[in-house]
Structure formats: C-alpha cells, structure tokens
N, CA and C atoms of all chains as a GROMACS GRO file, in nm:
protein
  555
    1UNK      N    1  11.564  17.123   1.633
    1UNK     CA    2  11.632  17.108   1.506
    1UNK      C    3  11.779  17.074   1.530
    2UNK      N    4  11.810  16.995   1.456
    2UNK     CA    5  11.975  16.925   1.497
    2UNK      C    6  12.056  16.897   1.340
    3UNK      N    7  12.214  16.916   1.355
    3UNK     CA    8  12.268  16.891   1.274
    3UNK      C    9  12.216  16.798   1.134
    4UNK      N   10  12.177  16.678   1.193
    4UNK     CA   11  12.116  16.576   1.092
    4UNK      C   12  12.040  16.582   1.063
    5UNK      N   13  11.904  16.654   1.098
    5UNK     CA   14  11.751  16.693   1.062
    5UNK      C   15  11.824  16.807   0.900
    6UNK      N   16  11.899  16.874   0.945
    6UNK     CA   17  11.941  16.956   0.822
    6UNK      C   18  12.002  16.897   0.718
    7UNK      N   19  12.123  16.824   0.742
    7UNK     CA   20  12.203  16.765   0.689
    7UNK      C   21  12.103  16.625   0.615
    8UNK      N   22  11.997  16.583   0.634
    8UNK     CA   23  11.930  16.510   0.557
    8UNK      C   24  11.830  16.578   0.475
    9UNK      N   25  11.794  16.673   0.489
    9UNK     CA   26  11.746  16.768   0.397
    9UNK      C   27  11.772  16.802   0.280
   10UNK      N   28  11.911  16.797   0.280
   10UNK     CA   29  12.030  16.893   0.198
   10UNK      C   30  12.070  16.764   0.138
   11UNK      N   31  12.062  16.666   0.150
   11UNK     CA   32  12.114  16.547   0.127
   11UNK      C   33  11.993  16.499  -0.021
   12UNK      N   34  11.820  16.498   0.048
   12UNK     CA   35  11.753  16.451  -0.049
   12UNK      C   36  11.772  16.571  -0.181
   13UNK      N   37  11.795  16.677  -0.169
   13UNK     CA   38  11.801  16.762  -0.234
   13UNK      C   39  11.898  16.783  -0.338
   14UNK      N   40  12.003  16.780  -0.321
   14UNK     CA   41  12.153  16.721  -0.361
   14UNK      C   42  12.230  16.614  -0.357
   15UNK      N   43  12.172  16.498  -0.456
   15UNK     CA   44  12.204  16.347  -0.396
   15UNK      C   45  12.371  16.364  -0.412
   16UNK      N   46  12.406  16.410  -0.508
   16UNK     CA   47  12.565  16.411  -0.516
   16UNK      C   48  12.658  16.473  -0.419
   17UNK      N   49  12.583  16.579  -0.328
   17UNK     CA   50  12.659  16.708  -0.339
   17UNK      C   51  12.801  16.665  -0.250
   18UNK      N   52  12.916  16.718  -0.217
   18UNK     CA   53  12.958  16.718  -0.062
   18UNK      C   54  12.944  16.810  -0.004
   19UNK      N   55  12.826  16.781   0.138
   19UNK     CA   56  12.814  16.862   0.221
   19UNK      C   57  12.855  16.868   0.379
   20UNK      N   58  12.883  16.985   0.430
   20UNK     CA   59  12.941  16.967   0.538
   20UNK      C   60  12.869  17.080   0.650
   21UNK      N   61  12.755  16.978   0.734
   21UNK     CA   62  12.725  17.105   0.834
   21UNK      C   63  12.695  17.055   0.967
   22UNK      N   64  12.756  17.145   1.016
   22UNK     CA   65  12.758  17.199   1.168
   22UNK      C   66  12.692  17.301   1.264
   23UNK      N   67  12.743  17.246   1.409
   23UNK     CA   68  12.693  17.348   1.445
   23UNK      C   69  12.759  17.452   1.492
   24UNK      N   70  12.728  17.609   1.535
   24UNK     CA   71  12.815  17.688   1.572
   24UNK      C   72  12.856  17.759   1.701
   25UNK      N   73  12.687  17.692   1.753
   25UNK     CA   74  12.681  17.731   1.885
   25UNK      C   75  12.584  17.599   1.986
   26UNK      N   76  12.553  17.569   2.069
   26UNK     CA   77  12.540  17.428   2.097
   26UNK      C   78  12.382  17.501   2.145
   27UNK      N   79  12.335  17.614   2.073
   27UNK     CA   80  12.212  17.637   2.141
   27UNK      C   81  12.088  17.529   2.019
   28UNK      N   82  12.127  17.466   1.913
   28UNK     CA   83  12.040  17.472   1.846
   28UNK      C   84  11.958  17.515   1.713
   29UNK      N   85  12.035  17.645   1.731
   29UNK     CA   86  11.983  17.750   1.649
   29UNK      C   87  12.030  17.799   1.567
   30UNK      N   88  12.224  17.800   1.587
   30UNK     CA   89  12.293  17.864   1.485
   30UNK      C   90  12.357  17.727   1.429
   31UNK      N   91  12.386  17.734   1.276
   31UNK     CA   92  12.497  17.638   1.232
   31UNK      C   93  12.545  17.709   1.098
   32UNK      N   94  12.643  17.645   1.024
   32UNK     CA   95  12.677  17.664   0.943
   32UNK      C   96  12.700  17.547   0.884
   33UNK      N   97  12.688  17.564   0.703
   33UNK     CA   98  12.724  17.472   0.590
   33UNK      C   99  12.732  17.494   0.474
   34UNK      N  100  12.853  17.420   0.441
   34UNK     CA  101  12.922  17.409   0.317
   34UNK      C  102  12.908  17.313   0.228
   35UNK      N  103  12.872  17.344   0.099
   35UNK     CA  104  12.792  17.240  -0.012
   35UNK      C  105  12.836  17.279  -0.122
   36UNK      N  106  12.904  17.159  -0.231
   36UNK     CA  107  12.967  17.168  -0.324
   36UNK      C  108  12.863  17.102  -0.413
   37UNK      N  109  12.814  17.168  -0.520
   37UNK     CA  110  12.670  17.066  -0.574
   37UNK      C  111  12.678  17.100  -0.702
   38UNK      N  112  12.651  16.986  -0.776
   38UNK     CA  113  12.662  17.000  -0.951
   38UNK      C  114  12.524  17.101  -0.954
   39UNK      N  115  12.442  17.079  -0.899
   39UNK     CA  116  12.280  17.163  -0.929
   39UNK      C  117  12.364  17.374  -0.951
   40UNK      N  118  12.493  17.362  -0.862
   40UNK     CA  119  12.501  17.520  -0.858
   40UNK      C  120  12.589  17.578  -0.991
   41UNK      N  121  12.580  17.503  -1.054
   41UNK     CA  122  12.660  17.501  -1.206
   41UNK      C  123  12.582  17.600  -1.247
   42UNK      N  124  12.670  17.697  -1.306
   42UNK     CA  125  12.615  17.862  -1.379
   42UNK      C  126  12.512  17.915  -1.303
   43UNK      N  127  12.514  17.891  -1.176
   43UNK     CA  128  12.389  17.979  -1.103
   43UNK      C  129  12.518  18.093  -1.025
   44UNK      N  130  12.441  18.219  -0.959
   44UNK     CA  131  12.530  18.328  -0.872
   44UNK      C  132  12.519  18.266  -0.748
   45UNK      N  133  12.578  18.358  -0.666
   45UNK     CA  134  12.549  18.329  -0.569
   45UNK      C  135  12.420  18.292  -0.465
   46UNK      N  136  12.378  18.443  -0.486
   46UNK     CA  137  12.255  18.422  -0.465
   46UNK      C  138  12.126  18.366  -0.527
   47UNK      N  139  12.155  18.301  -0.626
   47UNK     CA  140  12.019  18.124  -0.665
   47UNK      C  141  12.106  18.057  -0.601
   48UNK      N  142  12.244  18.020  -0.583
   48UNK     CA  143  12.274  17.922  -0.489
   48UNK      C  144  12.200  17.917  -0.386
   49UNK      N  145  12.260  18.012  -0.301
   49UNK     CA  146  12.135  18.022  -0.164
   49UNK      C  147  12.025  17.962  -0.187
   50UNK      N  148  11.951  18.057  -0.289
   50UNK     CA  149  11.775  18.041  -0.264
   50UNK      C  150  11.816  17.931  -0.285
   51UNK      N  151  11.874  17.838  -0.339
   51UNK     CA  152  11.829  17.671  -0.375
   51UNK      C  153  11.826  17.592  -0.256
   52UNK      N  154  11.944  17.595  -0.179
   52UNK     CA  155  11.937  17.574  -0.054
   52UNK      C  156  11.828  17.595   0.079
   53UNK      N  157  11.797  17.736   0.069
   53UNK     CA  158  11.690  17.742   0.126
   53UNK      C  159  11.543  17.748   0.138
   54UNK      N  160  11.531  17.689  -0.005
   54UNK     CA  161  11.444  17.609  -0.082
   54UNK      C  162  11.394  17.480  -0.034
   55UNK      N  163  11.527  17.429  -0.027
   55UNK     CA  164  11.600  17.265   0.029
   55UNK      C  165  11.534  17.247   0.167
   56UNK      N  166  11.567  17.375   0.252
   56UNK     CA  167  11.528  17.340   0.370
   56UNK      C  168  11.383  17.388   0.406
   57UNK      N  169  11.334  17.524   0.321
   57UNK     CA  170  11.192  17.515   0.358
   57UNK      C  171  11.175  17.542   0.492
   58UNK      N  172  11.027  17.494   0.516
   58UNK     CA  173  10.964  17.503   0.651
   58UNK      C  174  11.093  17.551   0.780
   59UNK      N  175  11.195  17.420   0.773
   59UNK     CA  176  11.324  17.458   0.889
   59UNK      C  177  11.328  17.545   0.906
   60UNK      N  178  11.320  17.654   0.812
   60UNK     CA  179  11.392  17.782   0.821
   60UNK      C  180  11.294  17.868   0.873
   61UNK      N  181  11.177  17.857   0.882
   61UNK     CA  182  11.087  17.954   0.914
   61UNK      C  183  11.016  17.905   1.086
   62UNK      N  184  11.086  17.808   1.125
   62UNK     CA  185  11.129  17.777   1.259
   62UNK      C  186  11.176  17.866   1.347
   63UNK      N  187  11.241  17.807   1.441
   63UNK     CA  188  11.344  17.894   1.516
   63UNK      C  189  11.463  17.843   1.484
   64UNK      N  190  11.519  17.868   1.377
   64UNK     CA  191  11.657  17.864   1.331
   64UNK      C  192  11.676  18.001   1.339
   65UNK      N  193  11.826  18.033   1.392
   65UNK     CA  194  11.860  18.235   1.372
   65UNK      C  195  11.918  18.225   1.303
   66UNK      N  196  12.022  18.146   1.255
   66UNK     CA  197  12.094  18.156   1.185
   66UNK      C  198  12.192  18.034   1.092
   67UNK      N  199  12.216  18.062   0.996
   67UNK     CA  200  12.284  17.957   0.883
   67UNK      C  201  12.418  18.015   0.803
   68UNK      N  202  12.520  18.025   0.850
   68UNK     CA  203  12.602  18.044   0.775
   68UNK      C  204  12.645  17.949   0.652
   69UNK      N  205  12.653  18.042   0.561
   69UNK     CA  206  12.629  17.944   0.455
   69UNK      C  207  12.747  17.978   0.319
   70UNK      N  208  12.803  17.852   0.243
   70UNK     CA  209  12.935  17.881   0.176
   70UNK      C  210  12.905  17.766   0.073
   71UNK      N  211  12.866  17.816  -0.030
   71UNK     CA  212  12.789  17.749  -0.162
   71UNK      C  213  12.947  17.729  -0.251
   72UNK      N  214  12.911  17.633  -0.294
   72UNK     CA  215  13.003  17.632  -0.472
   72UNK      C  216  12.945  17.545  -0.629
   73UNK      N  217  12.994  17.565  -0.661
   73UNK     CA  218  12.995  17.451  -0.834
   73UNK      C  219  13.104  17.377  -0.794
   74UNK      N  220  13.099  17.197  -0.826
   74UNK     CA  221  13.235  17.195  -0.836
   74UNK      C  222  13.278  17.202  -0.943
   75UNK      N  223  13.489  17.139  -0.896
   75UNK     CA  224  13.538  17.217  -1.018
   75UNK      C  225  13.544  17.128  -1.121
   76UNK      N  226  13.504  16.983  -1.146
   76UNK     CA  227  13.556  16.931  -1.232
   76UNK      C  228  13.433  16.930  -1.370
   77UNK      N  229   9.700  19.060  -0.872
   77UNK     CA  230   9.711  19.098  -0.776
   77UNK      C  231   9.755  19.160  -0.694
   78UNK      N  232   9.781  19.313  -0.663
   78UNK     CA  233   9.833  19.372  -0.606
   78UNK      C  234   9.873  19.340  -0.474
   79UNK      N  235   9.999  19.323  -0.441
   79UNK     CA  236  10.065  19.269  -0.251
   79UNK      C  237  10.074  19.423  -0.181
   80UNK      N  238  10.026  19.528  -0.104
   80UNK     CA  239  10.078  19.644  -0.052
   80UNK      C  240  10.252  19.662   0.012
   81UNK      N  241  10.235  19.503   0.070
   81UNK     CA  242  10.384  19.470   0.112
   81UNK      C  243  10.478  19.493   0.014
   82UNK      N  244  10.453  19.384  -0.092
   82UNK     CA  245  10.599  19.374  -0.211
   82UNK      C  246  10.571  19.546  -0.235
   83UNK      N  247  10.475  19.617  -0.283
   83UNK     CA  248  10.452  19.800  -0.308
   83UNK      C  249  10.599  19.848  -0.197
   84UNK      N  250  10.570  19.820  -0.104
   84UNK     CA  251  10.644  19.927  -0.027
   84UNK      C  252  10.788  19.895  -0.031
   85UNK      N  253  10.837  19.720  -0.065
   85UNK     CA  254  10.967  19.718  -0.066
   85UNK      C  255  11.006  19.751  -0.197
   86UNK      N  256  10.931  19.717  -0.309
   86UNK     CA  257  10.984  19.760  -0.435
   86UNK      C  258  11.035  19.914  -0.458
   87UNK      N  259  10.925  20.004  -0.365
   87UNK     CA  260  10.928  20.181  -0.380
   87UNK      C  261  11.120  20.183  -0.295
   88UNK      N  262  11.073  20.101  -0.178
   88UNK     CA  263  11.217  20.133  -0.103
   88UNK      C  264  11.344  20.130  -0.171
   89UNK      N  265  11.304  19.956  -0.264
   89UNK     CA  266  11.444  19.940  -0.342
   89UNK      C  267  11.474  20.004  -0.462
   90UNK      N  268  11.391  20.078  -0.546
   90UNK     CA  269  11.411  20.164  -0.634
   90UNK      C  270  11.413  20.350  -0.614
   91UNK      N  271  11.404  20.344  -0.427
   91UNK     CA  272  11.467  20.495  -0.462
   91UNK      C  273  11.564  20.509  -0.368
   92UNK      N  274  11.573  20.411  -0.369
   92UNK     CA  275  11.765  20.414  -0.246
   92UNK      C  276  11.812  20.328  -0.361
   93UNK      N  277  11.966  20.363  -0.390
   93UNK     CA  278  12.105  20.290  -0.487
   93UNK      C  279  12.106  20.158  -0.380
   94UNK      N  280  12.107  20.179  -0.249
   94UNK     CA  281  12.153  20.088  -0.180
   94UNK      C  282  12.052  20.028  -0.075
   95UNK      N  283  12.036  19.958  -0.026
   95UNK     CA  284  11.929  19.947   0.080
   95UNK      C  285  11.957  19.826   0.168
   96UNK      N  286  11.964  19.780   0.300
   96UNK     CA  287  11.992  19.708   0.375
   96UNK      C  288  11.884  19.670   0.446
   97UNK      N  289  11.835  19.572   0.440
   97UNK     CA  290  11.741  19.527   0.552
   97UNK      C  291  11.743  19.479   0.631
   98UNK      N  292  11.771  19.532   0.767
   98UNK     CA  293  11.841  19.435   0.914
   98UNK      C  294  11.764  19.431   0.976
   99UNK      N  295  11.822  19.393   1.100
   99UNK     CA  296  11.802  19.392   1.265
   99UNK      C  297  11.866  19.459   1.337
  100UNK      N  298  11.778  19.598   1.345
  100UNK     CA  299  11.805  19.690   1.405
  100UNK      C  300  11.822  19.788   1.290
  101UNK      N  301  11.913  19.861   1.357
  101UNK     CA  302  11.930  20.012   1.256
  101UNK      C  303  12.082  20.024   1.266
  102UNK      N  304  12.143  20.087   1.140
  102UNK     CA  305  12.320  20.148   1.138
  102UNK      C  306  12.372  20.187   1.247
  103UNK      N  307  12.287  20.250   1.342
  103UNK     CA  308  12.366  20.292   1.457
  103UNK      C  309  12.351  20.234   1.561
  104UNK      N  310  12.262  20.102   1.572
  104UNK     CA  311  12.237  20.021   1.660
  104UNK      C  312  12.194  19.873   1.603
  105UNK      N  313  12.282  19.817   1.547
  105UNK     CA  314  12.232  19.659   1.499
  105UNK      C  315  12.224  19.557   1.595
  106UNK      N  316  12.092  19.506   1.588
  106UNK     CA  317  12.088  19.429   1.699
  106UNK      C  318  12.071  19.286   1.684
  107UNK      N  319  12.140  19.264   1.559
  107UNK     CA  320  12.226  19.106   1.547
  107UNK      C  321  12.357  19.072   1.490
  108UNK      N  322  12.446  19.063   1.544
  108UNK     CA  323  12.593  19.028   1.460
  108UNK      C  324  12.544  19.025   1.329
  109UNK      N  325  12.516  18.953   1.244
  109UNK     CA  326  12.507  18.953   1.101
  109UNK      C  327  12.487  19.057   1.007
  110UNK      N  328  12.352  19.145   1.103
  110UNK     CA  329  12.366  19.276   1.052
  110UNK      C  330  12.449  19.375   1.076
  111UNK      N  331  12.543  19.343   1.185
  111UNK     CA  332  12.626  19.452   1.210
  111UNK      C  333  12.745  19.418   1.160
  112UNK      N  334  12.761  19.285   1.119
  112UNK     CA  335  12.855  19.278   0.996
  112UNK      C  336  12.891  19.369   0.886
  113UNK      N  337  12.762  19.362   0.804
  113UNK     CA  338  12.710  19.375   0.700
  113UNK      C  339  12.728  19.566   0.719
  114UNK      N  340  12.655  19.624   0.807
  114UNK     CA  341  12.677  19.748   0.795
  114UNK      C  342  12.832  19.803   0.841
  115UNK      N  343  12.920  19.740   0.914
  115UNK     CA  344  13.058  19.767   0.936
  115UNK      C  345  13.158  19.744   0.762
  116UNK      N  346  13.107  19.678   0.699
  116UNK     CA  347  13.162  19.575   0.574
  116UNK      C  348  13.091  19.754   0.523
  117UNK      N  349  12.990  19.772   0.480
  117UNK     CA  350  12.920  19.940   0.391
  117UNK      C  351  12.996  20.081   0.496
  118UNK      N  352  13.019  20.031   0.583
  118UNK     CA  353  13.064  20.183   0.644
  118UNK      C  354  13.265  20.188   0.629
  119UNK      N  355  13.310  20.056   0.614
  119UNK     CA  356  13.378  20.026   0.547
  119UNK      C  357  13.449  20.105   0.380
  120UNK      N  358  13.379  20.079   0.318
  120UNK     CA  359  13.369  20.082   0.203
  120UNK      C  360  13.299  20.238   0.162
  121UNK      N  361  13.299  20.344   0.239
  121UNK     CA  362  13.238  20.413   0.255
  121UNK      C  363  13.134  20.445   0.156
  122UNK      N  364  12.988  20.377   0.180
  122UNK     CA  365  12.892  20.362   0.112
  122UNK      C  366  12.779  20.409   0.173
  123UNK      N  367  12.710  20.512   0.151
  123UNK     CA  368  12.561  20.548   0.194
  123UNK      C  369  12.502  20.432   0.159
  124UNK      N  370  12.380  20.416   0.242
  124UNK     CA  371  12.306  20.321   0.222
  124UNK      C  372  12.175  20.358   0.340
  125UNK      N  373  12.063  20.351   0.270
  125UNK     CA  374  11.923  20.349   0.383
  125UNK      C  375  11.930  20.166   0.442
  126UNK      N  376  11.865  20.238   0.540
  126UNK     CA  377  11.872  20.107   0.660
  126UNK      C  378  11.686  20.126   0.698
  127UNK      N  379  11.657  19.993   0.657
  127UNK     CA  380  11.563  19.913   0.683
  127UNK      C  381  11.544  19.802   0.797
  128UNK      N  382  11.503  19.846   0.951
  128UNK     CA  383  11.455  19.772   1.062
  128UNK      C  384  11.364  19.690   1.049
  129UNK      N  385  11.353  19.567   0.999
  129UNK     CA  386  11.254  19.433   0.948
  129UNK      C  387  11.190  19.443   1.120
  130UNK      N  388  11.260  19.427   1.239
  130UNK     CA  389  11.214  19.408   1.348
  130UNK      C  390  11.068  19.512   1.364
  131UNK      N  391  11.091  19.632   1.296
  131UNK     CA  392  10.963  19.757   1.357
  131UNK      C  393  10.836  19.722   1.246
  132UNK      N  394  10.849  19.602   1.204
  132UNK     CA  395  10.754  19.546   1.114
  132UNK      C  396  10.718  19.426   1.058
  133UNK      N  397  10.660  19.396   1.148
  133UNK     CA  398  10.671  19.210   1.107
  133UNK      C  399  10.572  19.201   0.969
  134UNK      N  400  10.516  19.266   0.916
  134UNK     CA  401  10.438  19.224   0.768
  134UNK      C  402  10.575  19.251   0.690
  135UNK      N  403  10.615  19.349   0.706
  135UNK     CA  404  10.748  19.361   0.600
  135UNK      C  405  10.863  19.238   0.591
  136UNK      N  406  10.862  19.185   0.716
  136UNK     CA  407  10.956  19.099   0.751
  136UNK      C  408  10.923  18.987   0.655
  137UNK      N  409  10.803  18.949   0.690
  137UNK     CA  410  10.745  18.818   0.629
  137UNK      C  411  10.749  18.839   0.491
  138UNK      N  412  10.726  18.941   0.446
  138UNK     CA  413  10.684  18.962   0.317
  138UNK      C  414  10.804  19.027   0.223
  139UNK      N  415  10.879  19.025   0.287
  139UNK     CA  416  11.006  19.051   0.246
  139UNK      C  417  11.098  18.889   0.237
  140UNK      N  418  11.079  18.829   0.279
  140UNK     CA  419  11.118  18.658   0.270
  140UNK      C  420  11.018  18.595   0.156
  141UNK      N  421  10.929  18.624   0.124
  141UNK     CA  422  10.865  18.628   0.013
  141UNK      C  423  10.931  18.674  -0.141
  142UNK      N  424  10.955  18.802  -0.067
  142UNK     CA  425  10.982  18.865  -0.204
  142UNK      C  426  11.096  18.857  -0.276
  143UNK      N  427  11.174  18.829  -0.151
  143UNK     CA  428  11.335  18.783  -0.148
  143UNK      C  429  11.364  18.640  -0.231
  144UNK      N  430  11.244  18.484  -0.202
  144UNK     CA  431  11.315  18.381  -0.174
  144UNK      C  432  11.445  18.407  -0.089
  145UNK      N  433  11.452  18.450  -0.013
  145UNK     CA  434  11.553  18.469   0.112
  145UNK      C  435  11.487  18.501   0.240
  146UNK      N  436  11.519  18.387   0.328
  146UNK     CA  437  11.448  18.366   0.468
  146UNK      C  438  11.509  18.396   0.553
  147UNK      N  439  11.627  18.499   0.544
  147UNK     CA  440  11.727  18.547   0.645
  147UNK      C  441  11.751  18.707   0.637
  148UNK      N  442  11.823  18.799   0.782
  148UNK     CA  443  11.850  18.848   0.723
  148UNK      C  444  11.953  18.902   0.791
  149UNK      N  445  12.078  19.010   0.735
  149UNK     CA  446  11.999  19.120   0.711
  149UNK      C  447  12.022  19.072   0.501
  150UNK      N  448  11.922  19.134   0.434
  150UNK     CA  449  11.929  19.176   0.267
  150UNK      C  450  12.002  19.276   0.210
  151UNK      N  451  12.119  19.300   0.156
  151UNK     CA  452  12.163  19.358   0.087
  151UNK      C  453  12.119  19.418  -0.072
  152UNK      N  454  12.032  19.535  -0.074
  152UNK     CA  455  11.998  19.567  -0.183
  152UNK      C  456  12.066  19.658  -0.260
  153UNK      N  457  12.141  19.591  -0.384
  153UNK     CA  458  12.172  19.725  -0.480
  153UNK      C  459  12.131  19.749  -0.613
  154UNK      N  460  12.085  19.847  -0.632
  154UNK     CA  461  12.004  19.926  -0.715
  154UNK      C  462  11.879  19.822  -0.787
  155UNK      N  463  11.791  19.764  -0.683
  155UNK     CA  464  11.688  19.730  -0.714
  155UNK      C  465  11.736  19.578  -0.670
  156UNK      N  466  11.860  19.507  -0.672
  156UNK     CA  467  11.892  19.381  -0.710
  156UNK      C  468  11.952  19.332  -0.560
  157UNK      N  469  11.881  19.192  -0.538
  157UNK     CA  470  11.952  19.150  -0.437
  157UNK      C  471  12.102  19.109  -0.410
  158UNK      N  472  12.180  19.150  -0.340
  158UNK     CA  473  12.329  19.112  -0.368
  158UNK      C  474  12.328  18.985  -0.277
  159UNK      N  475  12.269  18.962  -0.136
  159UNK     CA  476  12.318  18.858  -0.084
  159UNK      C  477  12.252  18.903   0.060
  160UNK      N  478  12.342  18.764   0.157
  160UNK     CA  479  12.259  18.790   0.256
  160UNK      C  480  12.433  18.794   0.352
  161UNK      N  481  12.492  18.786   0.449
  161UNK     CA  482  12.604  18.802   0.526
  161UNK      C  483  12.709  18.734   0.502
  162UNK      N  484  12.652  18.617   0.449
  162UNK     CA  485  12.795  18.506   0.397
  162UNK      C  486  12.789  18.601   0.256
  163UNK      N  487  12.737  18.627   0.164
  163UNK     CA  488  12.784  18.640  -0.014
  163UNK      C  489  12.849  18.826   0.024
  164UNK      N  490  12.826  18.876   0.125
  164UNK     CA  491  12.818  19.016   0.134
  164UNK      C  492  13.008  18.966   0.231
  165UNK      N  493  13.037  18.906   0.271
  165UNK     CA  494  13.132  18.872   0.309
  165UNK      C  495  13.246  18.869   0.260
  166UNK      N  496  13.210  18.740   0.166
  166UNK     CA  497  13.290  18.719   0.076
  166UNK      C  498  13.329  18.828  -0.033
  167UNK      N  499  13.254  18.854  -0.088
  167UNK     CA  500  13.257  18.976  -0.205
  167UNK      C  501  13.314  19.052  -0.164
  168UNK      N  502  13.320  19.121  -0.020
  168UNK     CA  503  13.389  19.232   0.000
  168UNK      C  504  13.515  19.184  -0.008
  169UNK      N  505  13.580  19.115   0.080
  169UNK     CA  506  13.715  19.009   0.091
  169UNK      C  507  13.773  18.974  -0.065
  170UNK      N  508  13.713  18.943  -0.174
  170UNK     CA  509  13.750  18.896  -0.252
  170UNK      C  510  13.769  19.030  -0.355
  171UNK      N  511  13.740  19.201  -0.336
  171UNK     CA  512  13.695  19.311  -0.374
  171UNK      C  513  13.655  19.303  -0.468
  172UNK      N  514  13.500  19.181  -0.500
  172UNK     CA  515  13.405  19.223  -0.532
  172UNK      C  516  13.281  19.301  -0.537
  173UNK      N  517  13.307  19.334  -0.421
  173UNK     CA  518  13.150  19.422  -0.356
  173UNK      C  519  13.251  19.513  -0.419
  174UNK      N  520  13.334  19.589  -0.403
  174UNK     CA  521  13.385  19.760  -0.425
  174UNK      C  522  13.374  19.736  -0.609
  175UNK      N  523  13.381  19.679  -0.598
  175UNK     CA  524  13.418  19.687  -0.745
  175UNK      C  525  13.262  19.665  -0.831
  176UNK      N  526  13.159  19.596  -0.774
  176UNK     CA  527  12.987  19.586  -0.759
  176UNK      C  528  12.949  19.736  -0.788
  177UNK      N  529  12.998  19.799  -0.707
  177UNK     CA  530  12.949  19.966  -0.604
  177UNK      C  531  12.992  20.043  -0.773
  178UNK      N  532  13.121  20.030  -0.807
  178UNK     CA  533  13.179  20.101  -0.885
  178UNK      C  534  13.136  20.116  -1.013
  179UNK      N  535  13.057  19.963  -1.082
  179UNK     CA  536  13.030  19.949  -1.180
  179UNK      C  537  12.852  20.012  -1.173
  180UNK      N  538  12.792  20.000  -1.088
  180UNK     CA  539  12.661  20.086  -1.020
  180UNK      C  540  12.709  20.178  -1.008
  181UNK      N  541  12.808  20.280  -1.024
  181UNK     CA  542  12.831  20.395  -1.019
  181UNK      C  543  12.797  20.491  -0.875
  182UNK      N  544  12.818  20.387  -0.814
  182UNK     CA  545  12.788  20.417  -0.653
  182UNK      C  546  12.935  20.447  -0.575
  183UNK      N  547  12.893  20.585  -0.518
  183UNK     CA  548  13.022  20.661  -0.480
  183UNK      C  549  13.086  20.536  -0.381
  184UNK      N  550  13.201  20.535  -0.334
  184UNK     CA  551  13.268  20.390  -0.223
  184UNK      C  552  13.428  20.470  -0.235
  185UNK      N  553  13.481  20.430  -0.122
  185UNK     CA  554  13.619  20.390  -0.094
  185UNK      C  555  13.687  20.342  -0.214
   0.00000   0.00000   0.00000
C-alpha cells in the first residue's frame, strides 16, 4: 500500500476535496492525511472519519497500522 | 438478529461513563496511539475502564463493526463514541474533551 493507492481513493470519493497525504514512516504502514471536503459540512468529527474510512474500505482492514487523520468543512 | 459481540460491547459501554478500547492495557499500552490516548485521560484525571481489543480478536473485529471505526484505540463516553487518537487529540488541546467530561458530569481535572 503506497501514498497514491490512498490518495486515489480519497480522491474518487471527494472529487473536490484538498487532500494532503503522506507518509510517516517509510515502512508502508503508517501515514497521515489531511482533507478539506464540502461532503464534511455539518457532520462531527467523528462521521468525518467514518466517511473517510468508508472511502478507503478494504485498505484499511489490510496491514495498514496506522492513519493519522485531520478532517475539516471548508470555510467558504 | 442478535450479534453476542455488539451484547458484550454495548453492556461494556453502558456500565462504564468512560471506556477505552486499546492496545494493551493503562498500565501497559502497547501502541503509541493508545498510550496517547490514556496519558491525554490520566491527564485530565479521568477514571476510565480499559478494554485490551488484542486479548480478543472477535471483539476486535466486531468492534470495527460496531464502531464504523477500523482503528484503534476507541474512546467511549457514556455510551457515545468520542473519537479515535487524532479527534481525542485535538479536543483535549482545544479543551474540548474537559469540558465533554464536565457536561457528562464526569468527575476530571
């Protein structure tokens, strides 16, 4: 699993969004990302998440350990 | 259809105020994220039962189920999911979590 396998995920999911992800450790396994998406308009935090990891599905039940993760609405 | 799984996390999350579901245990977390998460509650001086997902892989699974949340550790308060290490992060930082605790009428710092 690699930066862009995710990052196109998140992409069909949120055609608008700006997203930004990385990795955190060069094993593979950990990354983090940040996604600004009209879809998170009046949702909490946590339906943000689930939406996201919704988004990614199957990935996640991989060997991914970890996803740091930093949701918003934007502001305009 | 009755799940025995969702049974046992629902009983957990409605008779603990607080409930954490990690990796590992409070006095031994055995993944950064969860030992975040319980430094951030011991912090804030908050009782909370601690739930080892590792000493049970049906719970584990079935707790990502029950969650829609495929990570962990889970932050449970009073029945309600608060988040997973990033939202449990932030909130504290921003003193939303204390102020979460307060309005739950949950003793804290």
């Amino acid at each position: 699993m690699d930066v862009s396998e995710i990052e196109e995920r998140l992409k069909t999911a949120f055609p608008d969004a700006d997203i930004d992800v990385g990795a955190l450790k060069k094993d593979g396994r950990h990354f983090y990302c940040k996604i600004s998406a009209k879809e998170f308009t009046g949702k909490n935090k946590v339906q943000q998440h689930q939406l996201v990891y919704k988004a990614l599905g199957d990935y996640l039940q991989q060997d991914l350990h970890a996803l740091a993760l930093q949701t918003e609405a934007p502001s305009t | 259809m009755s799940n025995p799984v969702f049974d046992q996390i629902k009983n957990v999350i409605d008779s603990n105020d607080v409930v954490l579901f990690m990796k590992g245990t409070a006095d031994f977390p055995s993944c950064g994220f969860s030992a975040k998460v319980t430094h951030i509650l011991s912090d804030l001086g908050v009782s909370f039962k601690d739930v080892n997902i590792l000493e049970d892989d049906s719970l584990r699974q079935g707790l990502k189920e029950f969650s829609s949340w495929p990570t962990f550790p889970q932050l449970y308060i009073k029945g309600e999911l608060v988040g997973g290490c990033d939202i449990v992060r932030e909130m504290y930082a921003s003193g939303e979590l204390a102020q979460l605790l307060k309005e739950k009428s949950i003793a804290c710092n």
